[in-house]
C-alpha positions in Angstrom: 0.0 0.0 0.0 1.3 3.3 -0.8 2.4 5.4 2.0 0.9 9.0 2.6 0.0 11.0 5.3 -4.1 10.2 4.4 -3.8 6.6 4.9 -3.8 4.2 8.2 -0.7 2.6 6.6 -0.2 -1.3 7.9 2.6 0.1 10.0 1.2 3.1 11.4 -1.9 0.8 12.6 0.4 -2.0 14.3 2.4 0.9 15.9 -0.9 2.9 16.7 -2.7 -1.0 18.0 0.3 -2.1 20.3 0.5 1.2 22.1 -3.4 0.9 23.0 -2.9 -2.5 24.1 0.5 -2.0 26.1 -2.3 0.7 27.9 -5.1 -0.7 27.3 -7.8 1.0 25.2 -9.9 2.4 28.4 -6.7 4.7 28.2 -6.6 6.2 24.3 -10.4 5.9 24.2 -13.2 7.5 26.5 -13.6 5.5 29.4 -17.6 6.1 29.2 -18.0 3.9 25.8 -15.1 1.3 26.3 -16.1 -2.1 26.4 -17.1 -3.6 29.6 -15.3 -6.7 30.5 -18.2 -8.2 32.5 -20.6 -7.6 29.9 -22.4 -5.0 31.3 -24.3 -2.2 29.3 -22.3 0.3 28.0 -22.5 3.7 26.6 -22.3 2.1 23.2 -24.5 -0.6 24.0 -27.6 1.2 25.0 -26.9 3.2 22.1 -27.6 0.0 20.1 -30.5 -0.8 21.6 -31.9 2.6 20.3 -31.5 1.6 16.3 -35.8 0.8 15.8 -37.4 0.1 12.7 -38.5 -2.7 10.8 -35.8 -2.7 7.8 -32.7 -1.4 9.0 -29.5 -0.7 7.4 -25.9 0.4 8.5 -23.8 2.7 6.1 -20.5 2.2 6.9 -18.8 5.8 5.5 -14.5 4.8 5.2 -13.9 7.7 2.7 -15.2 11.4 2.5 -16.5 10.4 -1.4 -17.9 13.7 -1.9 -20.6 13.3 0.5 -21.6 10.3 -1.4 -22.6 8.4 1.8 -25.1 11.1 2.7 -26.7 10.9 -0.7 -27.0 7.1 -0.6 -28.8 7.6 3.0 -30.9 10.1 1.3 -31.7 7.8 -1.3 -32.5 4.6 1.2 -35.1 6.8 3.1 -36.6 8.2 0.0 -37.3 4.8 -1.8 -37.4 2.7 1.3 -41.2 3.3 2.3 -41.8 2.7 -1.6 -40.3 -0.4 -1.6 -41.8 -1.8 1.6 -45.1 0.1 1.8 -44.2 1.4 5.2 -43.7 4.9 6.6 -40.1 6.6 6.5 -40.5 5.5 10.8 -40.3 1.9 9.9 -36.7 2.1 8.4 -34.0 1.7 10.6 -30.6 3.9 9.0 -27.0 3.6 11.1 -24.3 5.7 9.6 -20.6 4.9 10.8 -18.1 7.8 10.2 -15.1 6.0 10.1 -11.3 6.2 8.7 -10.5 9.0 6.6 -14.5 10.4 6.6 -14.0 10.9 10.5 -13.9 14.9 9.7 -17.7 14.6 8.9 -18.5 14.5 12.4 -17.2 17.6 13.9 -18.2 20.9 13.7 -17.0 24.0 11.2 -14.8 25.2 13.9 -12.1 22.4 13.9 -12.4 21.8 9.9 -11.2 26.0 9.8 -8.7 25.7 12.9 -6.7 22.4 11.7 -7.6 22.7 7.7 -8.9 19.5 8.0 -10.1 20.0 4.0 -6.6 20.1 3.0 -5.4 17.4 5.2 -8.4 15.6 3.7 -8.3 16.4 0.8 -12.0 17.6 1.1 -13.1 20.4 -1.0 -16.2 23.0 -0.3 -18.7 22.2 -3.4 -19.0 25.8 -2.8 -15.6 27.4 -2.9 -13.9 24.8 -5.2 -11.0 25.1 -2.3 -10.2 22.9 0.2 -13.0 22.9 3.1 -12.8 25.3 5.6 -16.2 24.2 7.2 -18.1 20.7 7.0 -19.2 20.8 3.4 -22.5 18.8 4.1 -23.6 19.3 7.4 -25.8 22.2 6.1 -25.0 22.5 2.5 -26.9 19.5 0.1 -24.3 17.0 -1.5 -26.5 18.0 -4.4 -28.0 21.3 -4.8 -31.1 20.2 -6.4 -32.5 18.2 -3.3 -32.4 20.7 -0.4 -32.8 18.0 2.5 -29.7 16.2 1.1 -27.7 17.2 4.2 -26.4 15.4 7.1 -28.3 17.5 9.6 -31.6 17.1 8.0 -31.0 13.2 8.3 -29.7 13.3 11.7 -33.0 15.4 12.3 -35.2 12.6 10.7 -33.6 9.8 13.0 -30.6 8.8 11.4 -28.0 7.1 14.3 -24.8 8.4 13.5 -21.5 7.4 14.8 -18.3 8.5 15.1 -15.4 5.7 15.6 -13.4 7.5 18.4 -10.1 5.3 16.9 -10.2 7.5 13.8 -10.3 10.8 16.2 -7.7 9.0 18.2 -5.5 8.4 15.4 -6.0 11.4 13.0 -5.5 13.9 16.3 -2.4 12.6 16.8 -1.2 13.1 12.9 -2.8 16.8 12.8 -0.7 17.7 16.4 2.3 15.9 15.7 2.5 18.0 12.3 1.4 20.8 13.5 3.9 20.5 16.9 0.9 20.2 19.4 0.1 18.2 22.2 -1.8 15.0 21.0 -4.0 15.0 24.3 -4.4 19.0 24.0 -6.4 18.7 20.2 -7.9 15.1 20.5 -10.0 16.3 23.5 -11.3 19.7 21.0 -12.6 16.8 18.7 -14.4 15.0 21.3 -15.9 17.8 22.5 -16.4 19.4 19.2 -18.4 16.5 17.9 -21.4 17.6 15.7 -24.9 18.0 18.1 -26.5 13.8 18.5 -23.5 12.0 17.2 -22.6 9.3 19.3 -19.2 7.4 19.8 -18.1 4.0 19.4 -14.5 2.2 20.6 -14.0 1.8 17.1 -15.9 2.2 13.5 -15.5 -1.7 13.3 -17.3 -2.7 16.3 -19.9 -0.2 15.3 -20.9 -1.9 12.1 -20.3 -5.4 13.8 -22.3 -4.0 16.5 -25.4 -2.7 14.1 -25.4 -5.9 11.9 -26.3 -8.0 15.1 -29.3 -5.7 15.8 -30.4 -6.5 12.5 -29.4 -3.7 9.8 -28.1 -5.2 6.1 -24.2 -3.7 5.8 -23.8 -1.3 2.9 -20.5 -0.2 2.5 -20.5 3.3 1.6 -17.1 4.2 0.2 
């Protein structure tokens, strides 16, 4: 695999893997949603217990894509109740923000502080230039169909999740260029998390996670 700053090379994810496990990963990852050892509910797992609906689906969102993964949940909620003769209520949608698309969950703010669009390379439909805000929280991935947005779906009941090993990893690139503390800009994207995203330990367990509660895995880009 090609080596560049955009991709979770095979060596930078055995280095990144063996420091959470000579820590443990309650230690790089918010205690709240790390995986009980006992089996007892978790953050994460109540938040799986919350994915209702009688045909569900998890879209599991690797690669920014041009917002592609937004526009393919668009699509499932527009042609699902046609399909099945149900109400939009009845389907079940999970999106998983995962890998490089983990900039999609936080808020204009860090995409302007840490140029996450050129780190990214994301680019503002609008501008043409790399993104200096989230390109599709607000904005339509296509200009013609307004409610094409993240935050219209997240406001019809799409579950979104963010996969807080992305955030883990990606911080640490973004400081280490940019000679800041990891801990100091990890904790600004965990806080600056866009309004009803949730978190999982990983993007892996989340889809693994929303397949046992039933949703069909579409892999998204």
């Amino acid at each position: 695999m090609q080596e560049t700053k955009l991709q979770l090379d095979r060596r930078d994810f055995l280095q990144m893997a063996a420091a959470a496990a000579a820590v443990g990963v309650g230690a790089t990852l918010p205690a709240a949603t790390a995986s009980a050892a006992t089996g007892e509910a978790t953050d994460f797992t109540r938040w799986l217990e919350g994915i209702s609906g009688k045909h569900r689906v998890v879209l599991d969102v690797r690669e920014p894509n041009d917002g592609m993964a937004i526009a393919w949940a668009w699509v499932w909620l527009f042609t699902g109740p046609q399909a099945y003769g149900v109400k939009e209520s009845d389907l079940g949608t999970v999106m998983v923000f995962r890998h490089n698309a983990i900039p999609f969950v936080l808020e204009d703010s860090m995409w302007k502080k840490y140029k996450l669009g050129e780190y990214f390379k994301i680019n503002d439909p609008q501008t043409k230039a790399a993104a200096l805000r989230h390109p599709y929280y607000t904005t339509p991935v296509d200009a013609a169909v307004a409610d094409m947005t993240l935050k219209n779906h997240i406001e019809r009941g799409v579950k979104v999740v963010a996969c807080d090993m992305a955030i883990h990893y990606y911080s640490g690139q973004i400081a280490k260029a940019q000679g800041l503390k990891h801990d100091d800009v990890k904790k600004e994207w965990m806080d600056a998390t866009l309004p009803k995203i949730a978190h999982a330990p990983s993007g892996v367990v989340a889809c693994q996670g929303a397949v046992a509660k039933g949703c069909a895995y579409v892999f998204s880009g």
